[in-house]
N, C-alpha and C positions, 0 to 999 in steps of 0.2 A: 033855497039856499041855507037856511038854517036847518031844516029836517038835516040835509048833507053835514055840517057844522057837528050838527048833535050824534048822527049815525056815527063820524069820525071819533068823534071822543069815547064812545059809549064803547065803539072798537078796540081803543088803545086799553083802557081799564079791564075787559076781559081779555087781552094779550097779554097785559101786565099782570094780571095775576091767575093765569095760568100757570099749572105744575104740574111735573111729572114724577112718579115714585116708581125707583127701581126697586125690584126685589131681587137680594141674590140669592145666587145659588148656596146650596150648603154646604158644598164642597170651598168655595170663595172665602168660608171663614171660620167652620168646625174646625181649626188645629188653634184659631184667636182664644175659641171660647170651650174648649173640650167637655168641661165638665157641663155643659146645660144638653139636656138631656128632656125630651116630649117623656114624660110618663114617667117619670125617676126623679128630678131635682125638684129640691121644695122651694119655696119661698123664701123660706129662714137660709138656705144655702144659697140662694142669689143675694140676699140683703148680705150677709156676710162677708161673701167673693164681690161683690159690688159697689154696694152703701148702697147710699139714697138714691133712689129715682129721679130722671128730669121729670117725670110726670106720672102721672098714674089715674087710672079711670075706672069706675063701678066697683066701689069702694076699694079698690088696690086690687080686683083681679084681673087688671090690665096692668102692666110697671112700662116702662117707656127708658131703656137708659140710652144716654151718649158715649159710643166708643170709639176707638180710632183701630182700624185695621193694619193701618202702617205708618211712619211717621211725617207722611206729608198731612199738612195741618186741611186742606180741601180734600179728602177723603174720611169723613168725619160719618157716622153712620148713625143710625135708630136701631136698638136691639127691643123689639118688642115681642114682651112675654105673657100671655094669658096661662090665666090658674083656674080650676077646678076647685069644689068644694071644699076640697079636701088640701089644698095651698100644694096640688100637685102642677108641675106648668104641662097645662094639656098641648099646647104648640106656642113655637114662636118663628120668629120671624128678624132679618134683619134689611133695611132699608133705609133709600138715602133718595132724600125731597129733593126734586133740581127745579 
């Protein structure tokens, strides 16, 4: 009876934090953000057009920011940008954790 007890909880906590990340398409949001550009936009022109980062990882060649695609406040998204040696952004990416 308690193995059962314990199986149940141990079930709930990985339900519970289970998550799924969509990625969209780029057609879903290239007119949002026109100017980010794989192989063309620097760093210094997302800090600018942007500010600050929600986050950022492997000393700032990953940036992470929060945007809104439209004005319902639960569609809220991750534009996530990797950079290159050279603060070129080699790809990005935009996504939404559910």
């Amino acid at each position: 009876m308690i193995l059962v007890v314990w199986l149940a909880i141990i079930a709930c906590l990985i339900i519970g934090c289970y998550r799924y990340v969509e990625v969209l398409k780029e057609a879903d949001y290239s007119n949002k953000i026109p100017f980010i550009s794989d192989g063309g936009t620097t760093r210094s022109e997302i800090s600018q057009r942007l500010g600050e980062p929600k986050s950022s990882y492997k000393s700032g060649k990953i940036l992470i920011y929060e945007i809104k695609l439209n004005s319902e406040k639960r569609n809220v998204y991750d534009l996530v940008l990797v950079f290159d040696d050279n603060d070129i952004l080699s790809r990005h990416s935009v996504v939404r954790v559910k």
